[in-house]
ROSE-4610 file (N, C-alpha, C; in Angstrom, 1 decimal, always signed):
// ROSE-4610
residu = [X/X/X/X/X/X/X/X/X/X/X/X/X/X/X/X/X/X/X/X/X/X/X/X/X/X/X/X/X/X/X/X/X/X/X/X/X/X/X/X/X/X/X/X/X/X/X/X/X/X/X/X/X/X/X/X/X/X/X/X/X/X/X/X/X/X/X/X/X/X/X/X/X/X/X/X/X/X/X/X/X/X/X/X/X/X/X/X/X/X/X/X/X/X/X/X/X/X/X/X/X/X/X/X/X/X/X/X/X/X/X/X/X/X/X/X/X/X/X/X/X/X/X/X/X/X/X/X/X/X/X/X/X/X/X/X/X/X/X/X/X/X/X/X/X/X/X/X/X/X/X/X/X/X/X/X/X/X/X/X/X/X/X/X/X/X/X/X/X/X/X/X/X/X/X/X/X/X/X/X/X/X/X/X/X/X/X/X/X/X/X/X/X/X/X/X/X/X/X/X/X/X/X/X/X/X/X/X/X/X/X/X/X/X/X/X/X/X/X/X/X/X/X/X/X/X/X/X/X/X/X/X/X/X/X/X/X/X/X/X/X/X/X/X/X/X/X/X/X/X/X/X/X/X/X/X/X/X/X/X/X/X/X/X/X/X/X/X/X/X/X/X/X/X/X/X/X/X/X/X/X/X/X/X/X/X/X/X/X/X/X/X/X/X/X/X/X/X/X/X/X/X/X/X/X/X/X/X/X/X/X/X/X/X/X/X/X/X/X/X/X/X/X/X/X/X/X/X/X/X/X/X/X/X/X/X/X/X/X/X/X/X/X/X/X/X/X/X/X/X/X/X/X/X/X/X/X/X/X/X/X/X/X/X/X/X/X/X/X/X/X/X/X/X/X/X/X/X/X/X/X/X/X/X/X/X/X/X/X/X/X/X/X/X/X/X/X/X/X/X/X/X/X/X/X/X/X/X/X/X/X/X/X/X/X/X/X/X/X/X/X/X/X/X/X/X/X/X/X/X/X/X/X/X/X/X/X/X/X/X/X/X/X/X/X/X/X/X/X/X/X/X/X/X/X/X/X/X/X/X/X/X/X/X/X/X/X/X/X/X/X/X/X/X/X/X/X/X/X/X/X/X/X/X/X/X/X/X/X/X/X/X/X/X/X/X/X/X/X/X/X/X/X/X/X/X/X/X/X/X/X/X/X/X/X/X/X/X/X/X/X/X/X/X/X/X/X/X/X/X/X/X/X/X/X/X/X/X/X/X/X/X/X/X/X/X/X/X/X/X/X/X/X/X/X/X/X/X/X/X/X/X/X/X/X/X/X/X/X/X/X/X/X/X/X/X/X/X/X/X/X/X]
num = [1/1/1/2/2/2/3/3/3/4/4/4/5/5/5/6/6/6/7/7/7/8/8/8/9/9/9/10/10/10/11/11/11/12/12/12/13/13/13/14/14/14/15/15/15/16/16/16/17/17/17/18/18/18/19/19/19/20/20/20/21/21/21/22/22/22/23/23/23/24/24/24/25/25/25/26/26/26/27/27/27/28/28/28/29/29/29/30/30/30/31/31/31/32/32/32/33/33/33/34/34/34/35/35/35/36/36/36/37/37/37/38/38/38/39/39/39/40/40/40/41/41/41/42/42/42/43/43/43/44/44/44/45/45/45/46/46/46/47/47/47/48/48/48/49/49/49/50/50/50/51/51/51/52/52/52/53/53/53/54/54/54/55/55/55/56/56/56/57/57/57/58/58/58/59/59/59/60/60/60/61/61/61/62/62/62/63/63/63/64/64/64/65/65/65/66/66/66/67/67/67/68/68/68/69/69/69/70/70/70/71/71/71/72/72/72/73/73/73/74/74/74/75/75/75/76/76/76/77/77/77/78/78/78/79/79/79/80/80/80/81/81/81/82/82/82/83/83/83/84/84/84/85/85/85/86/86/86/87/87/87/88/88/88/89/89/89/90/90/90/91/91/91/92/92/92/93/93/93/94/94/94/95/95/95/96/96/96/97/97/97/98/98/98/99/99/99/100/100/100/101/101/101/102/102/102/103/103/103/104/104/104/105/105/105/106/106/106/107/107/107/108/108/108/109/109/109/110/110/110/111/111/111/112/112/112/113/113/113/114/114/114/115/115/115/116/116/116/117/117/117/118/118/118/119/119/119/120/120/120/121/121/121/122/122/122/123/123/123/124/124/124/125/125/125/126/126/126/127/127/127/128/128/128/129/129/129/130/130/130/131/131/131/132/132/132/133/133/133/134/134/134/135/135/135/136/136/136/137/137/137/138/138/138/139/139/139/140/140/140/141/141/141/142/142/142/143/143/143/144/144/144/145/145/145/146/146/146/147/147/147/148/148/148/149/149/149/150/150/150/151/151/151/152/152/152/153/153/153/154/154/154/155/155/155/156/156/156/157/157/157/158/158/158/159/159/159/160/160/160/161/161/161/162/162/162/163/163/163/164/164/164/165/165/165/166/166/166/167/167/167/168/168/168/169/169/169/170/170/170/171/171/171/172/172/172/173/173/173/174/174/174/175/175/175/176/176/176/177/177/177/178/178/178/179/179/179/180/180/180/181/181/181/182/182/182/183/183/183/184/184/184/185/185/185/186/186/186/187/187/187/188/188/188/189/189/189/190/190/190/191/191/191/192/192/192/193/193/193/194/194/194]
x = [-163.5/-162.9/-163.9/-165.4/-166.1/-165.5/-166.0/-165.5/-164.2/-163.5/-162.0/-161.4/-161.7/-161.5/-159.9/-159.6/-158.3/-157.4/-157.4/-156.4/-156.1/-156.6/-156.5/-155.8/-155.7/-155.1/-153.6/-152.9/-151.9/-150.9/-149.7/-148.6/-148.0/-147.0/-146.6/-145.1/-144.7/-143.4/-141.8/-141.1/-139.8/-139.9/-139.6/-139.4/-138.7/-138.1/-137.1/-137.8/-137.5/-137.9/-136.7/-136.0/-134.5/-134.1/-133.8/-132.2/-132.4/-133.6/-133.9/-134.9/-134.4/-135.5/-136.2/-137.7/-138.6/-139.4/-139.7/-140.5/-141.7/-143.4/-144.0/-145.1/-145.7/-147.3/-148.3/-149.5/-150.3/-151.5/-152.5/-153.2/-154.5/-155.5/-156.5/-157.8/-157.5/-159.2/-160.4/-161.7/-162.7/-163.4/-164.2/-164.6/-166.2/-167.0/-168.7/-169.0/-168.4/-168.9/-167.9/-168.5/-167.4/-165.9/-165.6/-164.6/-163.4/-162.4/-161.2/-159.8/-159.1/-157.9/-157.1/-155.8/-154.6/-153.5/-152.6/-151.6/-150.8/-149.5/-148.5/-147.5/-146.3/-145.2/-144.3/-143.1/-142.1/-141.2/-140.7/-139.5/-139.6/-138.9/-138.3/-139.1/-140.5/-140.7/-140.9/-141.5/-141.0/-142.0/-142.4/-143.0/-144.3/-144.8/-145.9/-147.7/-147.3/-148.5/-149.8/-149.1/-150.4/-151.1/-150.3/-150.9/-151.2/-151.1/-151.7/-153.2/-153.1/-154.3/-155.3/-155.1/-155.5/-156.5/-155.9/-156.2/-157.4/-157.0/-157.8/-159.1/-159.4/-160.3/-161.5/-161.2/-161.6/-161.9/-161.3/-161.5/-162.4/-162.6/-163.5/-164.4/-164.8/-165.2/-165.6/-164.3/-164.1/-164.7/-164.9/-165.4/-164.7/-163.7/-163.1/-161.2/-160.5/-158.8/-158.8/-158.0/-157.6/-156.3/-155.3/-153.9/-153.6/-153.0/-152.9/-151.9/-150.8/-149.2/-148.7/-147.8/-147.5/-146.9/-146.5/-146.4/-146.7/-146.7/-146.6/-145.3/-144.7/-143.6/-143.8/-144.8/-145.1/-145.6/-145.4/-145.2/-146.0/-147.5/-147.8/-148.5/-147.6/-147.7/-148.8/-150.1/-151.3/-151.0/-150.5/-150.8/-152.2/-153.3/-154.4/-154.2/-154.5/-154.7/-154.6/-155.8/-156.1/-154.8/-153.7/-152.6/-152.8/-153.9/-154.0/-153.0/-152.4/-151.2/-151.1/-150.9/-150.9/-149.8/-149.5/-148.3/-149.4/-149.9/-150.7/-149.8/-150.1/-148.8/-150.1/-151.1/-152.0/-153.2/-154.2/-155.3/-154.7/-155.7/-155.7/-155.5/-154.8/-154.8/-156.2/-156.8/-158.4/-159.1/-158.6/-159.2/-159.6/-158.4/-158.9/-160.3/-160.3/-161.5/-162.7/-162.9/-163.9/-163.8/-162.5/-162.9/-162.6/-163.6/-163.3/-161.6/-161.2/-159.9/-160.0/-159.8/-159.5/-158.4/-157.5/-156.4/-156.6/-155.8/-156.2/-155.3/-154.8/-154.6/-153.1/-152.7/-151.3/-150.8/-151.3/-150.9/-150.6/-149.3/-149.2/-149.6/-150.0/-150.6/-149.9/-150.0/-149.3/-150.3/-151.5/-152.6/-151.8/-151.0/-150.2/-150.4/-149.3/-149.3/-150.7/-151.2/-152.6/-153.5/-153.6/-154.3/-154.0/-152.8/-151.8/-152.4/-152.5/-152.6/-153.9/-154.8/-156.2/-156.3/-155.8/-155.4/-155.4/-154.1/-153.9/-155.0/-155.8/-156.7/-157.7/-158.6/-159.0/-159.1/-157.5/-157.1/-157.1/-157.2/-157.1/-158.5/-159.6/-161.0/-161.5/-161.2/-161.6/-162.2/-163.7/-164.7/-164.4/-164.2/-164.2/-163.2/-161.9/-161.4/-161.5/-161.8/-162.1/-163.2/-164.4/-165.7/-165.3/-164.2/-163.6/-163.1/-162.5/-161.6/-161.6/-161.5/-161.8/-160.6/-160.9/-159.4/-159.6/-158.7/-159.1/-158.5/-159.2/-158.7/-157.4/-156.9/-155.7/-154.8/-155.2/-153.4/-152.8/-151.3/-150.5/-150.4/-150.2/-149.8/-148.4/-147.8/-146.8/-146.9/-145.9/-146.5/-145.2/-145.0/-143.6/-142.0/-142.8/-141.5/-141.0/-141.8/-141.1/-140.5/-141.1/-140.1/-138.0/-138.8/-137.3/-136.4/-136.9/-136.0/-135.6/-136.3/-135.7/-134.5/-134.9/-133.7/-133.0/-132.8/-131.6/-130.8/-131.2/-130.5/-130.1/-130.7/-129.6/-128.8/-128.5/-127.3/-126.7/-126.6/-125.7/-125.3/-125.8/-125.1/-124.2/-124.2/-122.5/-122.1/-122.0/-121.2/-122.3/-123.0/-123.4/-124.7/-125.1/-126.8/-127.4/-128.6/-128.6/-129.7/-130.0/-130.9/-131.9/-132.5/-134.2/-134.5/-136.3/-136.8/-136.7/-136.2/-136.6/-138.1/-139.2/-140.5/-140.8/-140.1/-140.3/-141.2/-141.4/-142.2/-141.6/-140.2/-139.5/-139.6/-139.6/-139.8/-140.9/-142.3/-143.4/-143.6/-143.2/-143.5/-142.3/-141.4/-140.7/-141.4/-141.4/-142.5/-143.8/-144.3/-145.9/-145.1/-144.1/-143.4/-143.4/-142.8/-142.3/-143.9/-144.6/-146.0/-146.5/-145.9/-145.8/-146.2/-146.4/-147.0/-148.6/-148.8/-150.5/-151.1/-152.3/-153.2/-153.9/-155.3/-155.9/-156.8/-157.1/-158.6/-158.3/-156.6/-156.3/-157.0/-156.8/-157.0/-158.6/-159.6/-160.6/-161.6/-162.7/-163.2/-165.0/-165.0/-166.6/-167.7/-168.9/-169.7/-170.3/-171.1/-171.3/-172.7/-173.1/-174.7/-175.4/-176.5/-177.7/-178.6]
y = [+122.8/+122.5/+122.4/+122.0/+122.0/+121.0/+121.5/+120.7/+120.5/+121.1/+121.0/+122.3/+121.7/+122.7/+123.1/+124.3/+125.3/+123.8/+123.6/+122.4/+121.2/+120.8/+119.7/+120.2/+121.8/+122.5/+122.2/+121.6/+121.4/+121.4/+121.7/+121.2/+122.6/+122.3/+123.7/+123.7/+124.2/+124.2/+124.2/+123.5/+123.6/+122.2/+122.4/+121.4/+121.4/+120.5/+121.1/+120.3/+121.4/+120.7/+120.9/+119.9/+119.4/+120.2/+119.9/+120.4/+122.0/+122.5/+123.8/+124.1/+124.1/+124.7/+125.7/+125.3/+126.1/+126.0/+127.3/+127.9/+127.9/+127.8/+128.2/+128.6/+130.0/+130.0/+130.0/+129.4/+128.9/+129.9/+130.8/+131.8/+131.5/+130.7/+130.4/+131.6/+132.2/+132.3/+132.0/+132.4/+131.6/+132.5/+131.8/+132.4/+132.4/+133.4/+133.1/+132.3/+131.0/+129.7/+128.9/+127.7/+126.3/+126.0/+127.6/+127.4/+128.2/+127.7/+128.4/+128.8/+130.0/+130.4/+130.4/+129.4/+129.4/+130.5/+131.3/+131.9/+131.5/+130.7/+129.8/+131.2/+131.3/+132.1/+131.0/+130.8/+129.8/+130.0/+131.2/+131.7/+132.1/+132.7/+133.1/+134.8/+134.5/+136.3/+137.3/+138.2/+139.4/+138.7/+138.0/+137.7/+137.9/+138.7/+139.7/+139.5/+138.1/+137.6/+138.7/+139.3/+140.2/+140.9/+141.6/+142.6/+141.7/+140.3/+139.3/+138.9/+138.5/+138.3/+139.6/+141.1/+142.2/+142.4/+141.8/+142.0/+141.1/+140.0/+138.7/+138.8/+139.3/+139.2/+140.3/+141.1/+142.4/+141.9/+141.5/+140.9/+139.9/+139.1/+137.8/+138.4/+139.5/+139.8/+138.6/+137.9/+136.9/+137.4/+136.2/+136.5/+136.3/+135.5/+135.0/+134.7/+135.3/+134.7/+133.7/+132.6/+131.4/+131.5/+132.3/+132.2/+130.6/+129.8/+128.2/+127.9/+129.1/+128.4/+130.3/+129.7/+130.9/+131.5/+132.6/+133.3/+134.8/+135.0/+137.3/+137.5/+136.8/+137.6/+138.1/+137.1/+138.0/+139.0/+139.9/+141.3/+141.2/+140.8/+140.8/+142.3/+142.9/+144.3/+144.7/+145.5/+145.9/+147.4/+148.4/+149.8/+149.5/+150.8/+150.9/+152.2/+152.2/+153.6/+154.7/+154.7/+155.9/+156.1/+155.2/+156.1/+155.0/+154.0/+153.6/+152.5/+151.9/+150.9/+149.9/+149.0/+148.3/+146.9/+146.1/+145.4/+143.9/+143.1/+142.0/+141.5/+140.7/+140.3/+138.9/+139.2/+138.4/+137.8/+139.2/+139.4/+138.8/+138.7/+138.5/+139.1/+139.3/+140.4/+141.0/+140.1/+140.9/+141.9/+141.8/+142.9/+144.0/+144.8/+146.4/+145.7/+145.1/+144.5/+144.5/+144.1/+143.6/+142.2/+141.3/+140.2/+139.2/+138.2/+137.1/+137.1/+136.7/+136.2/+134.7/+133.7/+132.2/+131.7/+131.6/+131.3/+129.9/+129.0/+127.7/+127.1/+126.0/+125.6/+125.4/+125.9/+125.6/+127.1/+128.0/+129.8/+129.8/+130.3/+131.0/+132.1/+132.5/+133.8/+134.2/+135.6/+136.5/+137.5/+137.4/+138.4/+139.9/+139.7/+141.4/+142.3/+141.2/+141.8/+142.3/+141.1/+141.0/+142.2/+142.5/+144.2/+144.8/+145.1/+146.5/+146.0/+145.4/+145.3/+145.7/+145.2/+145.5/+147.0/+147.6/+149.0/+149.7/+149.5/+150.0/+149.9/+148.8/+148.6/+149.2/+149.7/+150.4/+152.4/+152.1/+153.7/+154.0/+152.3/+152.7/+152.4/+152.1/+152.6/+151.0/+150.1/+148.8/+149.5/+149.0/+149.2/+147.3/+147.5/+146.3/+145.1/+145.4/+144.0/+142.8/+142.7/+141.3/+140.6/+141.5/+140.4/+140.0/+140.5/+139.5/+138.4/+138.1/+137.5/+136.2/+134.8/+133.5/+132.8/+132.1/+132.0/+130.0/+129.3/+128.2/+127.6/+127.3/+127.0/+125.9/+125.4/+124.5/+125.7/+126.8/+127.6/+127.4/+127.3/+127.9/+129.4/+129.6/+131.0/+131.4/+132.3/+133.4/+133.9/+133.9/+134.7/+135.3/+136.4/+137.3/+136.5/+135.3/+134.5/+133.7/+133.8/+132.9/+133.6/+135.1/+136.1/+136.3/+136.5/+136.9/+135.7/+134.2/+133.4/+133.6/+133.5/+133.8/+134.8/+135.6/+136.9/+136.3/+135.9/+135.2/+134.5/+133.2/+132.4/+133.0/+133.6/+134.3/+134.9/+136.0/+136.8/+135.3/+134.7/+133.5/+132.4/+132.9/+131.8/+132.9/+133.8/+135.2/+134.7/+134.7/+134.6/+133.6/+132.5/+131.6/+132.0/+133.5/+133.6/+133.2/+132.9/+132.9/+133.5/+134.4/+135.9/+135.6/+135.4/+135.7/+136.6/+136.7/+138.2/+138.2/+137.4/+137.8/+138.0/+137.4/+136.9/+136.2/+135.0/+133.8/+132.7/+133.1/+132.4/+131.2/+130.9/+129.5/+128.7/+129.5/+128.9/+128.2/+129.1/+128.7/+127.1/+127.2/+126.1/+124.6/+125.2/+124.3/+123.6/+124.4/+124.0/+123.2/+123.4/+122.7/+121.5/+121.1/+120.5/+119.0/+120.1/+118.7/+118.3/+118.9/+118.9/+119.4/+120.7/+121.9/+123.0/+123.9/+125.3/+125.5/+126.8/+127.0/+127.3/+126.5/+126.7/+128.2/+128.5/+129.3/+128.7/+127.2/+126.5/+126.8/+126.7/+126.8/+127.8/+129.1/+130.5/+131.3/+130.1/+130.1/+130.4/+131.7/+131.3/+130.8/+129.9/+129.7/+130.7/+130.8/+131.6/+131.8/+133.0/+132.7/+132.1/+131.7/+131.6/+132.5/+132.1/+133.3/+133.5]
z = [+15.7/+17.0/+18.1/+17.7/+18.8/+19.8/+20.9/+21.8/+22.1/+22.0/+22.2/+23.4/+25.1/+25.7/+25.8/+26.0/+26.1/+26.8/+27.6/+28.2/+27.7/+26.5/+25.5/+23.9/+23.8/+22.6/+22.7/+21.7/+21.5/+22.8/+22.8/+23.7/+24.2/+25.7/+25.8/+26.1/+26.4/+27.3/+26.1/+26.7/+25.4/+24.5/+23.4/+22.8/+21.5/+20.9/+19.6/+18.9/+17.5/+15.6/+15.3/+14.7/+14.1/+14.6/+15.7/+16.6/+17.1/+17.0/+16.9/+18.2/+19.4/+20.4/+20.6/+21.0/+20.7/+21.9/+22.3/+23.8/+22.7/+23.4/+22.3/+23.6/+23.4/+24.1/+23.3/+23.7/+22.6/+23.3/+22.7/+22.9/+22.1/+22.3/+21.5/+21.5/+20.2/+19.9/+19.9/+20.8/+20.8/+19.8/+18.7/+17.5/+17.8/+17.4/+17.4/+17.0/+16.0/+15.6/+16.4/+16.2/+16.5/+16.6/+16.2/+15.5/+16.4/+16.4/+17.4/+16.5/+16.3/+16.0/+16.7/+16.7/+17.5/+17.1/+18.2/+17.8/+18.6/+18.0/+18.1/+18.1/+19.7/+19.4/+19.1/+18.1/+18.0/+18.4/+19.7/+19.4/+21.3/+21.6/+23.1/+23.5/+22.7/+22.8/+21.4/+21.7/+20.9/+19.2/+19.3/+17.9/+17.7/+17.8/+17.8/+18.0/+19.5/+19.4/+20.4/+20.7/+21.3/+20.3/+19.4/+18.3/+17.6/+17.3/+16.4/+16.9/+18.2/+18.6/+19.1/+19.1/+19.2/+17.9/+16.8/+15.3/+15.5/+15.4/+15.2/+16.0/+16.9/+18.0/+17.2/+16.9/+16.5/+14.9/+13.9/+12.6/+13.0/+13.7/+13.9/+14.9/+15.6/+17.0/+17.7/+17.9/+18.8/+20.1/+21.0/+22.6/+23.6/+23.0/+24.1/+23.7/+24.7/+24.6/+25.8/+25.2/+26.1/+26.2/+27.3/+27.7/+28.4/+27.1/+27.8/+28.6/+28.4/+29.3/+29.9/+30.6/+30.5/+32.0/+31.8/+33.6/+33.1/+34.3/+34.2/+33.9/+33.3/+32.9/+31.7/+30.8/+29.2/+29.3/+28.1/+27.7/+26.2/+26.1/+25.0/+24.0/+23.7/+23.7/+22.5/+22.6/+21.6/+21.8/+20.5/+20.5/+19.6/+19.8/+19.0/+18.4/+17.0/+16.4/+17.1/+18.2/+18.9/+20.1/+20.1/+21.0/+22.0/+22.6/+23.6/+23.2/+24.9/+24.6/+26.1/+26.1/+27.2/+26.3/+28.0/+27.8/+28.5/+27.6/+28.4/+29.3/+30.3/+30.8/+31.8/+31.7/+32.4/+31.9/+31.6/+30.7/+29.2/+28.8/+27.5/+26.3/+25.3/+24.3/+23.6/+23.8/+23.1/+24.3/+25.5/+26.3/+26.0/+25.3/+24.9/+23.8/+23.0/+22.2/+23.0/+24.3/+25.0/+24.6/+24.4/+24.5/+25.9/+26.7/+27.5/+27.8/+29.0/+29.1/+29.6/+29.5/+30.2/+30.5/+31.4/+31.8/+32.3/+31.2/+32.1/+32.8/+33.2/+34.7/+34.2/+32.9/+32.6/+33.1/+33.3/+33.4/+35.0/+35.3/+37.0/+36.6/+37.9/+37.8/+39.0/+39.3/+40.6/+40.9/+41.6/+42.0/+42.1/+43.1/+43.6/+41.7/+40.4/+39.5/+38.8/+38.5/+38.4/+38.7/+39.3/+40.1/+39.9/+39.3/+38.8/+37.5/+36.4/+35.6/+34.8/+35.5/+36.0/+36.2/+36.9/+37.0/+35.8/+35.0/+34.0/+33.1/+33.1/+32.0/+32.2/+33.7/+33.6/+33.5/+33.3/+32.5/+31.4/+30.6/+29.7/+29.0/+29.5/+29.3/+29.4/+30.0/+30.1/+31.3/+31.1/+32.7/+33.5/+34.7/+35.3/+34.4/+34.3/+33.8/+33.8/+35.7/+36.5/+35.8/+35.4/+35.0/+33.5/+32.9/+31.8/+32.0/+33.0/+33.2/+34.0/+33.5/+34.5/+34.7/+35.6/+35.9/+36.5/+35.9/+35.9/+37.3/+38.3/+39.9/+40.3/+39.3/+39.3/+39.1/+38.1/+38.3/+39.5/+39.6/+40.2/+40.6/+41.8/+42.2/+42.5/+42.0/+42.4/+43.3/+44.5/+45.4/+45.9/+46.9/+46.8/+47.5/+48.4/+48.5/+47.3/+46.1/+44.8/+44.4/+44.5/+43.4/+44.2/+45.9/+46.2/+46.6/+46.6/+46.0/+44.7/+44.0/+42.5/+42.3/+42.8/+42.9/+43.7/+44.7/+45.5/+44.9/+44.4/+43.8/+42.8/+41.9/+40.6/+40.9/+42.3/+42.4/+43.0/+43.8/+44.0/+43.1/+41.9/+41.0/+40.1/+40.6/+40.2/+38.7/+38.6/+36.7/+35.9/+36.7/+36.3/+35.9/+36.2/+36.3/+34.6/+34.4/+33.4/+33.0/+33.4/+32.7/+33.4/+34.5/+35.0/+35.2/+34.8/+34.8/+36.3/+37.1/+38.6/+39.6/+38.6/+39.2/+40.0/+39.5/+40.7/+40.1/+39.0/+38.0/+37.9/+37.6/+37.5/+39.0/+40.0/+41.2/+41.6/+41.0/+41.5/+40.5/+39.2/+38.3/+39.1/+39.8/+40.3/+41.9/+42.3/+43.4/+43.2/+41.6/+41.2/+41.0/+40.4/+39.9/+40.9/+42.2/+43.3/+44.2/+43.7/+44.5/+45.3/+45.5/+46.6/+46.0/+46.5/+46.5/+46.4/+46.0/+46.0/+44.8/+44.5/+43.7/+43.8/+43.0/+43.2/+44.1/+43.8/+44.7/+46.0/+46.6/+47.9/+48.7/+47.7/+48.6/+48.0/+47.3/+47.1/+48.2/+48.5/+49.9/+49.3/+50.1/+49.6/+49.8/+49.2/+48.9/+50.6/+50.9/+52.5/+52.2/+53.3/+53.3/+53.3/+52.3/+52.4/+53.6]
């Protein structure tokens, strides 16, 4: 797979195989050779791609996780032997590993979460999460008026809700959608002068 950057790896979003819809997040492996491992979830969650890719990073001492799609709503959950446990939701699953995170321009991201998260990782003995972590300038941002629209509109759709985690994650992709809201490049500050 030389040459095959994270934003050209396979497809994201919903799509159905005979009649059968399928959410999928696509989580690439960057391997010490040429070579890249994908972990494909088929399903709405819960199918064990954090502890898959926790494995794999560490089996391969991969360098690097590529999160291709996605929001902070995932919960990509790694217990390690030693008791230590975190809930990815931003970072990458190979973090406790010491491996790279790349989020590319398909991933919202929500800073506020992001820091908390970062937080936890360095409790849980990750030194400096951030210098793992790259972040591709087209993401989309979450920011706290997507979350409390989100919440608004669900309690106003009363019987009709249809289960949001209440992030705002559907909002913000709706907003990239119409050609509105904020990137990361927007709230990028340039370097000062030396």
């Amino acid at each position: 797979m030389a040459g095959v950057g994270p934003h050209r790896v396979g497809g994201v979003g919903n799509h159905h195989l005979r009649g059968i819809p399928l959410y999928f997040e696509i989580l690439v492996i960057a391997m010490n050779t040429a070579r890249a491992l994908v972990v494909v979830g088929l399903g709405f969650g819960d199918e064990g791609k954090g502890t898959m890719v926790d494995y794999l990073v560490r089996k391969h001492q991969a360098r690097a996780v590529v999160r291709f799609n996605g929001g902070h709503q995932a919960a990509h959950a790694v217990v390690l032997p030693d008791g230590r446990s975190h809930k990815f939701s931003q970072f990458g699953s190979g973090t406790l590993a010491g491996a790279d995170t790349y989020l590319s321009e398909h991933v919202v991201i929500e800073p506020l979460a992001m820091q908390r998260e970062a937080m936890h990782l360095e409790d849980s003995g990750v030194s400096e999460p951030f210098s793992l972590l790259s972040i591709n300038e087209a993401c989309w941002i979450t920011t706290p008026y997507h979350r409390h629209a989100n919440r608004l509109l669900e309690q106003a759709r009363g019987d009709n809700r249809h289960g949001s985690c209440g992030l705002g994650v559907g909002e913000t992709v709706e907003m990239a959608v119409a050609g509105k809201g904020l990137r990361v490049r927007d709230v990028m500050r340039a370097e000062p002068d030396s």
